[in-house]
Residue frames as qw, qx, qy, qz and C-alpha x, y, z in Angstrom:
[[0.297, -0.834, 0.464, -0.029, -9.57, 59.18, 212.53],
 [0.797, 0.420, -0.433, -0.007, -6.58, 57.15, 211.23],
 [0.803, -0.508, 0.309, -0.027, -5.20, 54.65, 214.04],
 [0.142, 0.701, -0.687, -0.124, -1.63, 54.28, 213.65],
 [0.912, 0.121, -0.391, -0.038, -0.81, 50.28, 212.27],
 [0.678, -0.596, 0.405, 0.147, 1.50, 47.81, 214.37],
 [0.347, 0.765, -0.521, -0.149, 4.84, 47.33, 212.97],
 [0.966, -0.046, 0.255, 0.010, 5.93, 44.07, 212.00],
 [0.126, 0.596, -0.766, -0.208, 9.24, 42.73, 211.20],
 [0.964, -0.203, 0.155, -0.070, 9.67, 39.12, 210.03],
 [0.123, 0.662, -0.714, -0.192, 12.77, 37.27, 210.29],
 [0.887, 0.277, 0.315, -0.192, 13.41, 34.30, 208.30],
 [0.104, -0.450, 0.684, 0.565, 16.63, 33.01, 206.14],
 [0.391, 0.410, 0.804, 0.180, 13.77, 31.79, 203.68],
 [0.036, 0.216, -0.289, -0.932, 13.17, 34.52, 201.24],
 [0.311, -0.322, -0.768, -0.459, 10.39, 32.32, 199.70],
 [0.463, -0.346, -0.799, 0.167, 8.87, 32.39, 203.54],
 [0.070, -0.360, -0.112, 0.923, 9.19, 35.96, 204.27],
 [0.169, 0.177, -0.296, -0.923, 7.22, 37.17, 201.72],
 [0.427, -0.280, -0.845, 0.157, 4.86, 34.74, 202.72],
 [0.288, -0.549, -0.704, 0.346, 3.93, 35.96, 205.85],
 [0.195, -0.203, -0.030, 0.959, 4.42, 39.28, 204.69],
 [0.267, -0.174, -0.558, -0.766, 1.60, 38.93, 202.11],
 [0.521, -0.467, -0.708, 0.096, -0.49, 37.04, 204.88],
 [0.329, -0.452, -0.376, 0.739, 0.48, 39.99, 207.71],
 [0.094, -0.103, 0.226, 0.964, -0.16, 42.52, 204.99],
 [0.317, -0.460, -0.715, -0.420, -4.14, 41.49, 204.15],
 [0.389, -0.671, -0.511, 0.370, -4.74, 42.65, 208.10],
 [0.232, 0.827, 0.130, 0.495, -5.45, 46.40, 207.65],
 [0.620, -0.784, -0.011, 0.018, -4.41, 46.81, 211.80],
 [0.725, -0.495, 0.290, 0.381, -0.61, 45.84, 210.57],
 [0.601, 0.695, -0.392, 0.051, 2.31, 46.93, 208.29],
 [0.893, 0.006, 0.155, 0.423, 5.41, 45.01, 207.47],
 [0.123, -0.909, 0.362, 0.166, 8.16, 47.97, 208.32],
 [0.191, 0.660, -0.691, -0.227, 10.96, 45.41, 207.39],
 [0.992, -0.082, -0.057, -0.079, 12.32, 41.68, 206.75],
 [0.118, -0.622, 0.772, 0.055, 15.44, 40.17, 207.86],
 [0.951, 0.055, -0.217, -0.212, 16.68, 36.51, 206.80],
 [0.735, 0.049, -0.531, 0.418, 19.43, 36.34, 209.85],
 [0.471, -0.666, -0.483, 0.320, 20.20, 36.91, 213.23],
 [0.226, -0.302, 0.072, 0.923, 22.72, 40.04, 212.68],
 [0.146, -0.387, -0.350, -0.841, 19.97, 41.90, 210.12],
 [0.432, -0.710, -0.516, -0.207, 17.06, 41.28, 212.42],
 [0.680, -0.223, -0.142, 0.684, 19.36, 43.16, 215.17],
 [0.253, -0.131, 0.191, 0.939, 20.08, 45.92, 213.05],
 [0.090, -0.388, -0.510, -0.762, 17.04, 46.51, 211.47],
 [0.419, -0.631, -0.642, 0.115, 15.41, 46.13, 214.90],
 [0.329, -0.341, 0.015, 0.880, 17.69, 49.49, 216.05],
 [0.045, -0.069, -0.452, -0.888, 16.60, 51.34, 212.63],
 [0.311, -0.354, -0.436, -0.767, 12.68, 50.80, 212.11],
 [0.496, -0.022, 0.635, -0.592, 11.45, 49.72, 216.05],
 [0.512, -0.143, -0.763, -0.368, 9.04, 46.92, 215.28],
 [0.540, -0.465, 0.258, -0.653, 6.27, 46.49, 217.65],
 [0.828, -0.236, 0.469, -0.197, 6.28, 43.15, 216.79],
 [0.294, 0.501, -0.716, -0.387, 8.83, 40.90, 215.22],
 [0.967, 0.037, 0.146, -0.205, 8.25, 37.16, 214.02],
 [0.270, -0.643, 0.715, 0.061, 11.55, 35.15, 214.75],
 [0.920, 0.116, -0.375, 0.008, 12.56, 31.92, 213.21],
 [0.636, -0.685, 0.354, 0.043, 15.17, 30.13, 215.20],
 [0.675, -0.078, 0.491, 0.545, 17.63, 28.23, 213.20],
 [0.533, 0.813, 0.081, -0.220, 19.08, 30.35, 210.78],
 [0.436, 0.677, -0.562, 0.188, 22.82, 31.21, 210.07],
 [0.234, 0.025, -0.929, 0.285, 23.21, 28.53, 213.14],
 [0.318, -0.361, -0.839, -0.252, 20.70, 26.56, 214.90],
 [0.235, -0.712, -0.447, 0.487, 20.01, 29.13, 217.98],
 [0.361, 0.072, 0.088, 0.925, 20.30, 32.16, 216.28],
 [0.280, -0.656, -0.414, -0.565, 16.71, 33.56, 216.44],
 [0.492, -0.775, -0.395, 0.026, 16.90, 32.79, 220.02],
 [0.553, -0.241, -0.051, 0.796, 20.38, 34.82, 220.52],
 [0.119, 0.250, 0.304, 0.911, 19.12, 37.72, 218.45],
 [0.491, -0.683, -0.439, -0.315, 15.67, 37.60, 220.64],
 [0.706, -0.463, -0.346, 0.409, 17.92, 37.79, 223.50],
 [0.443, -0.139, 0.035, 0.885, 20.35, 40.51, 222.42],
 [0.084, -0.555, -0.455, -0.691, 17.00, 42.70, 220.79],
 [0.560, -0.545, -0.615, -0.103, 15.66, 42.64, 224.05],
 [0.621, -0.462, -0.385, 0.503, 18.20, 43.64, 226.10],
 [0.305, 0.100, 0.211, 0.923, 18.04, 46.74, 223.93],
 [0.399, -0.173, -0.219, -0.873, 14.59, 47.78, 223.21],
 [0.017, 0.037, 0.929, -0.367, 12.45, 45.54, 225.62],
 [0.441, 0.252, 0.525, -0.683, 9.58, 46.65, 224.91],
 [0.681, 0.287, -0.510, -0.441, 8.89, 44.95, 221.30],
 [0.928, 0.035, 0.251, -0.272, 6.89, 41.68, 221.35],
 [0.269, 0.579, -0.698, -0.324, 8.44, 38.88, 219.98],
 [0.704, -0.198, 0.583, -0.354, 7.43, 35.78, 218.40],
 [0.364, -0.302, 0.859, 0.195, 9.13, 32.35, 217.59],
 [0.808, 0.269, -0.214, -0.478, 8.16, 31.47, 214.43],
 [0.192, -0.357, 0.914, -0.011, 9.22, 27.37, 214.58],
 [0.554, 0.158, -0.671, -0.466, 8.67, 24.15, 212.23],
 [0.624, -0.336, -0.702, 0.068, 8.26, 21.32, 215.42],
 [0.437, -0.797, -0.028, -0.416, 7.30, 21.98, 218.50],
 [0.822, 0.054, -0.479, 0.302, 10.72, 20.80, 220.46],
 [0.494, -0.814, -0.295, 0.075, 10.73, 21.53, 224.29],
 [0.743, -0.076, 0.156, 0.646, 14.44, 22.18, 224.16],
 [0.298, 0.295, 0.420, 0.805, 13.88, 24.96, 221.63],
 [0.253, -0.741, -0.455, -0.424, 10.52, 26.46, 223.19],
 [0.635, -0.689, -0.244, 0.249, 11.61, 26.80, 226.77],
 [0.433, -0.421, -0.168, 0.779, 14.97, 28.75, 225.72],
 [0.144, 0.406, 0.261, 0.864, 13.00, 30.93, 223.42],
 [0.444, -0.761, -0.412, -0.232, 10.94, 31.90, 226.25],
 [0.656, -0.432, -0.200, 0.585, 14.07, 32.09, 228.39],
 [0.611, 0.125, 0.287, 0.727, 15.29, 34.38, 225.85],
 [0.307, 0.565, 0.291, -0.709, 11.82, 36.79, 227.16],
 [0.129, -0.117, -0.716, -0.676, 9.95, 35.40, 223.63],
 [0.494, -0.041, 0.530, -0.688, 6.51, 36.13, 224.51],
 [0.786, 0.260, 0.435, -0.355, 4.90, 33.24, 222.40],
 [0.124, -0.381, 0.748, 0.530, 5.28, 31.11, 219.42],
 [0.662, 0.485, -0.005, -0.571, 3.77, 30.19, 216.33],
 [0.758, 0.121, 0.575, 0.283, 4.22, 26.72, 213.87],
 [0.158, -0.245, 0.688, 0.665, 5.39, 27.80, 210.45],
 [0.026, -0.273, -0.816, -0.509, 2.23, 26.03, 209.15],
 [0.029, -0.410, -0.437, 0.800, 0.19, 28.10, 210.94],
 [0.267, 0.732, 0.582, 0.231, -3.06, 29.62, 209.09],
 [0.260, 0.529, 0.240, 0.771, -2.96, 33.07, 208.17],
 [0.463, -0.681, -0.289, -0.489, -5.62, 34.25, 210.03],
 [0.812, -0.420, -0.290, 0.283, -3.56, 32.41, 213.10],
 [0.643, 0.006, -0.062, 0.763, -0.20, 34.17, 212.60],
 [0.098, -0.573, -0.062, -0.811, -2.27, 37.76, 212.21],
 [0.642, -0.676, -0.251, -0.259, -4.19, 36.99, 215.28],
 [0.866, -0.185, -0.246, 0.393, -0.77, 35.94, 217.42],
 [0.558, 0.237, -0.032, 0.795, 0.47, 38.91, 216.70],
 [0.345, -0.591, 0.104, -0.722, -2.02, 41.49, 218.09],
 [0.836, -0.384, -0.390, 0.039, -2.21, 38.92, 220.40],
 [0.731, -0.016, -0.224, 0.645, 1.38, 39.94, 221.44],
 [0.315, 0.480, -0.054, 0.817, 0.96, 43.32, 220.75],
 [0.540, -0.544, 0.073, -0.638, -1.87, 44.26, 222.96],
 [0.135, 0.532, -0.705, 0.450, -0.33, 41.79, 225.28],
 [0.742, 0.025, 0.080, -0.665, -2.84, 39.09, 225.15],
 [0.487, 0.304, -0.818, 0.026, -0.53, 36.35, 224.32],
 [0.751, -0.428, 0.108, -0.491, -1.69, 33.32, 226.43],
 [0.123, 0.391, -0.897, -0.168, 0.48, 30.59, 227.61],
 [0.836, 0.008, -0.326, -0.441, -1.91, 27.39, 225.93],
 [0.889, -0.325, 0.323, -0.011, -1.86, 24.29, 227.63],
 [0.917, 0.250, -0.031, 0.310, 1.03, 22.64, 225.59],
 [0.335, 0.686, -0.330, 0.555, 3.38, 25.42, 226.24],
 [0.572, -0.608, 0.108, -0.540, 2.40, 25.42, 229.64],
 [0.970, -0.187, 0.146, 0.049, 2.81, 21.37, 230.05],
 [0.806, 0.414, -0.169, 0.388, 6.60, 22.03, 228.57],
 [0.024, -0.799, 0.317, -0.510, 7.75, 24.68, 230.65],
 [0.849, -0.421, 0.190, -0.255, 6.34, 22.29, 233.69],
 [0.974, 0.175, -0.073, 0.125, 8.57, 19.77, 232.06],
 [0.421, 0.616, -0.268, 0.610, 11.43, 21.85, 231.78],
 [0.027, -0.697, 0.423, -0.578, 11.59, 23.03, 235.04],
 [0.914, -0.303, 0.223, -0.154, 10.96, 19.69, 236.92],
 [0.776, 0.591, -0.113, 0.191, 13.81, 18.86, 234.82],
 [0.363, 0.641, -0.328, 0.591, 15.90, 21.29, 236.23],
 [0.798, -0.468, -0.139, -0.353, 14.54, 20.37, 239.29],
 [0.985, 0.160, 0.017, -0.070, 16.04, 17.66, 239.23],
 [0.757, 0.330, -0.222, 0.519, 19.60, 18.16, 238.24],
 [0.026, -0.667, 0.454, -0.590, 20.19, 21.13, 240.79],
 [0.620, -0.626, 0.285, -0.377, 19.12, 18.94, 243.20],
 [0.985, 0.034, -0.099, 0.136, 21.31, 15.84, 241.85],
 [0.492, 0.695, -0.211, 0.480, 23.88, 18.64, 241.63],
 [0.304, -0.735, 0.242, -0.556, 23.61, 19.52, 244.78],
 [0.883, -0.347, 0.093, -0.303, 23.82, 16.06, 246.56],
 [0.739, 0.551, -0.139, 0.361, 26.82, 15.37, 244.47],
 [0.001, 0.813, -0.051, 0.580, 28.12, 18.23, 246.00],
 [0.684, -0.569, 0.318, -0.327, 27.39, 17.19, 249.71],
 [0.995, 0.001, 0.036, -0.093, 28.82, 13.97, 248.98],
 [0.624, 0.572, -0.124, 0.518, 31.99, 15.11, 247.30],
 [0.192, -0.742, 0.304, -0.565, 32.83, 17.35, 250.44],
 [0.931, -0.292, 0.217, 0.019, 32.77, 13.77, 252.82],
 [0.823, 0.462, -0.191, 0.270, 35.83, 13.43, 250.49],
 [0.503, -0.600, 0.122, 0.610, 40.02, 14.28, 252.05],
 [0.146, 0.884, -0.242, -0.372, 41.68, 16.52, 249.61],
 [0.076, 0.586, -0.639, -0.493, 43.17, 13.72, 248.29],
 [0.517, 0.485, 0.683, -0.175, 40.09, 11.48, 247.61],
 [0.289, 0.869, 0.196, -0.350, 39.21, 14.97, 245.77],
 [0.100, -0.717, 0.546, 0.421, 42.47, 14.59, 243.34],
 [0.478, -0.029, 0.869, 0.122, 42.41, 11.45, 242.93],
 [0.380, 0.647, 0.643, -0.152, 38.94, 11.87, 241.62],
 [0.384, 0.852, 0.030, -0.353, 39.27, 14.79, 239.51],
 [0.202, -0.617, 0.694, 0.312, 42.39, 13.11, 238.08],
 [0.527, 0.281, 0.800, -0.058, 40.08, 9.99, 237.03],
 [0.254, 0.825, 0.305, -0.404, 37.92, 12.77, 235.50],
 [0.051, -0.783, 0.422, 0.453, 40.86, 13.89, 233.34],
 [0.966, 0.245, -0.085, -0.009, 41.17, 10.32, 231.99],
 [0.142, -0.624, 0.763, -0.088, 44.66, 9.87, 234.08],
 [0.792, -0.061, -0.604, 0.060, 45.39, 6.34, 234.52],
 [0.804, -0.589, -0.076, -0.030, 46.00, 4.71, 237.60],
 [0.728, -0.105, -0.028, 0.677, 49.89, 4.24, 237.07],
 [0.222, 0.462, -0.065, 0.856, 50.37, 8.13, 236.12],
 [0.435, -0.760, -0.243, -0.417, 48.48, 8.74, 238.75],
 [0.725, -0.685, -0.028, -0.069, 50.47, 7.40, 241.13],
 [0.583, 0.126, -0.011, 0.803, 53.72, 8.45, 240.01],
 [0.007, -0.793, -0.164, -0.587, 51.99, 11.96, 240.00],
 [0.597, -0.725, 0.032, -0.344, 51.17, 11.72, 244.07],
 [0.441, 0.519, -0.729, 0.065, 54.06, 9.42, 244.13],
 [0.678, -0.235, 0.578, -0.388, 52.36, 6.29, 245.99],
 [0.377, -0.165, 0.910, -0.046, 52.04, 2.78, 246.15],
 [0.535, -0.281, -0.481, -0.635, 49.13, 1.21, 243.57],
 [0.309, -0.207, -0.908, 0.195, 48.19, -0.48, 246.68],
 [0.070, -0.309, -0.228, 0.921, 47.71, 3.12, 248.26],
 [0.288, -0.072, -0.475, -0.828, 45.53, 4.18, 245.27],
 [0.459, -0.240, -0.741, -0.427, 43.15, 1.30, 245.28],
 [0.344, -0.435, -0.698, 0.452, 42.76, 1.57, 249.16],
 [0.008, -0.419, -0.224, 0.880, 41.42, 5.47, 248.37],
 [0.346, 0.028, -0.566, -0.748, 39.43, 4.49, 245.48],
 [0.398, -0.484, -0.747, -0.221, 37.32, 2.26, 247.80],
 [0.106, -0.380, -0.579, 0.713, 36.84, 5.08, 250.15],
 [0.206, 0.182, -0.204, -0.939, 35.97, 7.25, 247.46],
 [0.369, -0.227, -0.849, -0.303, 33.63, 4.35, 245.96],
 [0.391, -0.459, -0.740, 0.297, 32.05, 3.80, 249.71],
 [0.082, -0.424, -0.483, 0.762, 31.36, 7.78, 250.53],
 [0.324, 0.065, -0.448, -0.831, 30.07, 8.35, 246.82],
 [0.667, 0.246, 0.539, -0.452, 27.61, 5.55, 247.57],
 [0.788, 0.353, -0.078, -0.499, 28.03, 3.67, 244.48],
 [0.973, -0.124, 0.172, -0.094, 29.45, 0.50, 243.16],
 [0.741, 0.188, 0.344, 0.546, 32.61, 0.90, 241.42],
 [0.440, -0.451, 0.151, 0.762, 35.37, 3.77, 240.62],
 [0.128, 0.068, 0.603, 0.785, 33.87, 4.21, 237.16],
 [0.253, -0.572, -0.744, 0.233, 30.58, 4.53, 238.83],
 [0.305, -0.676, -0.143, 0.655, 31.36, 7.10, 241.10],
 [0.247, -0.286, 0.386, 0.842, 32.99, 9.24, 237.99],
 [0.046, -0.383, -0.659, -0.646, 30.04, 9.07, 235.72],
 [0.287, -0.678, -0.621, 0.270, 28.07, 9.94, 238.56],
 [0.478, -0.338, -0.025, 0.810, 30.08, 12.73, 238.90],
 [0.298, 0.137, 0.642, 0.693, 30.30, 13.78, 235.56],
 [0.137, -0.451, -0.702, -0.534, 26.45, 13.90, 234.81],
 [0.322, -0.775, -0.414, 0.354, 25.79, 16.22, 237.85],
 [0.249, 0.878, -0.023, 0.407, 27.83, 18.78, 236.07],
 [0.490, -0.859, 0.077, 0.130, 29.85, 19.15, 239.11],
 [0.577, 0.045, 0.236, 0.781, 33.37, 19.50, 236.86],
 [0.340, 0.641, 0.266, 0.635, 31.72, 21.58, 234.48],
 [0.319, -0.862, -0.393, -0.038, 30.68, 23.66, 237.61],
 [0.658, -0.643, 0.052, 0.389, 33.90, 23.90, 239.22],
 [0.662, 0.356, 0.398, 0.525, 35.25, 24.92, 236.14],
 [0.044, 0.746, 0.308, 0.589, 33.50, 27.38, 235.54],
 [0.458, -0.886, -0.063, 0.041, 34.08, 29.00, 239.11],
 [0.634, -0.344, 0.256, 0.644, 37.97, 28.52, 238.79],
 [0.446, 0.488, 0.532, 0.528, 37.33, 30.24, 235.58],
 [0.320, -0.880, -0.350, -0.018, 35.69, 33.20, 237.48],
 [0.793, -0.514, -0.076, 0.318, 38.30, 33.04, 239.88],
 [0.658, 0.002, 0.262, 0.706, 41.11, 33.34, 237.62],
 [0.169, 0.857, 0.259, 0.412, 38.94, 36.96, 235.99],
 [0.420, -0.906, 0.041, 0.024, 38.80, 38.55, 239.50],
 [0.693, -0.580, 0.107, 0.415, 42.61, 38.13, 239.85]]
């Protein structure tokens, strides 16, 4: 009885590297190579056309996330194909959002043969394990993030102790106003200023106006608010 093969795509803007793993993927009688792409918009399209059970992704191609955008947008189509990150270093940055991106595993580039065939039924039959190193990055990653929602968040609390015009002042800093345009803006004294820059200073808890702002800054809490006013501005 003939047992239908798993379909493999690989993508890869190396031509020399495709055909590669194809010849390597192609020695395993359990798999065929159905297609190859060597960017994020073929691997897409061809994903639509020949289903692949499993595809092997590169990440940097026609830009430097594109495997993981094209892992993302495959997905949100046909979810049930495997996918896995083919990638030259192992950089946490790069692993964590191809996982975000629902990659179930990844593979080095230099990778033995035998490895990259094995990874792949690995995926298919759904056997993919996460190994200690992937494991210890994720950890990393999400203590990380940990971390910043919870600097974000204190920020946050801190910034609210502010008056509404503490909360100007400050986002005016942010802007890279000066102090004189500033206070033509609000249309005060500099004396007036510098006596609400050390409140702001004293409820931010740090040492100095330029302080306080980098503080600020590196909590994301602009980008945040941005990005809600941004929101804001849809709904209306």
């Amino acid at each position: 009885m003939k047992t239908e093969k798993i379909k493999v795509m690989v993508v890869d803007d190396m031509v020399s590297l495709c055909r590669k793993y194809e010849a390597a993927l192609s020695q395993e009688e359990e798999l065929e190579v159905v297609a190859i792409a060597n960017d994020g918009y073929q691997a897409i399209m061809k994903s639509a056309v020949m289903r692949p059970d499993v595809i092997l992704m590169d990440i940097e191609m026609e830009s430097k996330y594109a495997g993981i955008s094209a892992t993302r947008q495959i997905l949100q189509e046909f979810p049930s194909i495997k996918i896995v990150i083919l990638t030259v270093y192992e950089e946490d940055e790069m692993i964590y959002a191809a996982f975000q991106a629902g990659a179930c595993d990844y593979i080095l580039k230099t990778a033995s043969a035998a490895a990259m065939v094995q990874c792949v039924k690995d995926a298919y039959y759904e056997k993919s394990i996460l190994r200690p190193q992937v494991a210890k990055k994720l950890r990393r990653e999400f203590k990380r993030i940990k971390n910043n929602e919870e600097s974000l968040l204190y920020t946050i609390y801190l910034v609210q102790l502010l008056t509404d015009t503490e909360r100007d002042i400050l986002s005016a800093l942010h802007e890279g106003k000066g102090q004189k345009d500033i206070c033509k803006e609000r249309f005060i004294e500099q004396a007036t200023l510098k006596t609400h820059m050390r409140n702001i200073v004293k409820k931010m808890k740090c040492r100095s106006i330029e302080d306080v702002v980098e503080k600020v800054e590196q909590s994301g809490f602009f980008y945040y608010m941005d990005k809600i006013r941004e929101k804001s501005k849809d709904i209306l």
